[in-house]
N, C-alpha and C positions, 0 to 999 in steps of 0.2 A: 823594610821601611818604605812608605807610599811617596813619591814623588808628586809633583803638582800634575806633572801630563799624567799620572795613573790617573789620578783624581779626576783629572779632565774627562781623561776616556772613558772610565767610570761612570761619570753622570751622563754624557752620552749616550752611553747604552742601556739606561735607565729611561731616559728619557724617550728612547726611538722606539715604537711600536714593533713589534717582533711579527713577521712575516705569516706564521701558523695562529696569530691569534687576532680575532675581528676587532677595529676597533672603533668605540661609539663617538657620535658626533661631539662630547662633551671630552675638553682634553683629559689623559692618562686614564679613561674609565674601558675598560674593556668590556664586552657579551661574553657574554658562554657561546660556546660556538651552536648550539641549538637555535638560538635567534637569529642566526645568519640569514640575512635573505636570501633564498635561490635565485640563480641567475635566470636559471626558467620555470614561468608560473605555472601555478599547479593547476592540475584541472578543472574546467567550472571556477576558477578564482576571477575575480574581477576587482578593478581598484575601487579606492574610495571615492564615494560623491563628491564635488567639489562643493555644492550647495544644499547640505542637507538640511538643516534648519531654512532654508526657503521652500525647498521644498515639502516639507512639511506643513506648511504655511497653503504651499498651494492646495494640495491634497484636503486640507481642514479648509478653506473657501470653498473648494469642487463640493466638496461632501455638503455646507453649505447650505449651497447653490440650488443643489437637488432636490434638498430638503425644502429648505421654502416654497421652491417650484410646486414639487409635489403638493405641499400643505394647499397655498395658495390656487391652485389648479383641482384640485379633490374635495379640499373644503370649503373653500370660500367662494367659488364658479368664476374662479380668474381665468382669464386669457393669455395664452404666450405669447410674446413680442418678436421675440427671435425668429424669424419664419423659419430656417434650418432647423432648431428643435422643433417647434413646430409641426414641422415631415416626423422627425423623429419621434416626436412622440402620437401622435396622431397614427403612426405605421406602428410601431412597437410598444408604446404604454411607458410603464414606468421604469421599468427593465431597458428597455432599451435607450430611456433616456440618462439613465446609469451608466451603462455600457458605453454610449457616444460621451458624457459626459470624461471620463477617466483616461478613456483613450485619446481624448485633448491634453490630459493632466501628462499623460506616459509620455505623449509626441512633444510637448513642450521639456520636458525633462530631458529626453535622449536628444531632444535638439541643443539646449543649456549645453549638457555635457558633451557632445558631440561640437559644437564653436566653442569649449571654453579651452579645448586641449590647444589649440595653438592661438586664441586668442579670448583670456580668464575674464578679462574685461568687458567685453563685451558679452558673454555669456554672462557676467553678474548682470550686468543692462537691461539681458531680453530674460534673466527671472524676474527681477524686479520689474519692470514690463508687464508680464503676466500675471504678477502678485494683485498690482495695479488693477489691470483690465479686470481679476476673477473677483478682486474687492466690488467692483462699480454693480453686478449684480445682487451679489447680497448685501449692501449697502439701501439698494434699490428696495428690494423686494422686503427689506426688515422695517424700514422707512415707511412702506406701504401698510404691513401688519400692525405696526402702532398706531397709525393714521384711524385704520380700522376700530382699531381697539378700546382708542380715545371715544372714536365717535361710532357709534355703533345704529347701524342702518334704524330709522323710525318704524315701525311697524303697522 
């Protein structure tokens, strides 16, 4: 015959997660123990983005950016404003202004991620910052091609 304290002790141990088996953030659900995260990461592992849909976002402005430039600068006999592209492209062409171009996108990214580890917040700030700032060119430059477009030089 069960007494009330078997019963007790019973669900007790039903209840307490057992020592040999992981258990998930959701109560009474257990992994398989193959899911277990290692205590040390594997090699070449790295964590997840903190901001990857913004960063996405930047990537597709930079890309863009380029693009306009290029269009605008190749086809139409526009002039760069930026004097640092400007060098940049004027020393290297189009390639190089790809290359500068990206390697602003990478620096602002590893900077994101690099402030957002001890402070998320503010690394949300200075993407969105960025997002900002790489919109105001192609905003610019798209602004100008319809301009064009609308009105198309007299001949």
């Amino acid at each position: 015959m069960v007494g009330a304290a078997d019963v007790g002790r019973t669900l007790t141990t039903m209840t307490k997660p057992q020592e040999d088996q992981p258990q998930d953030s959701r109560v009474g659900v257990r992994r398989p123990p193959s899911s277990v995260p290692s205590p040390m990461p594997r090699f070449l592992s790295a964590p997840s983005l903190r901001f990857q849909e913004e960063y996405v976002w930047l990537v597709f402005l930079g890309g863009m950016d380029v693009m306009f430039t290029w269009y605008i600068l190749e086809r139409r006999g526009g002039e760069e404003v930026n004097p640092v592209a400007k060098i940049v492209i004027d020393s290297w062409g189009l390639w190089g202004s790809i290359a500068f171009k990206f390697s602003l996108v990478m620096f602002v990214i590893v900077a994101c991620e690099w402030i957002a580890r001890n402070k998320p917040r503010t690394g949300l700030r200075l993407i969105w910052f960025a997002l900002c700032v790489s919109a105001v060119p192609v905003v610019y430059s798209a602004t100008l091609l319809l301009y064009h477009w609308a009105r198309p030089p007299a001949l």
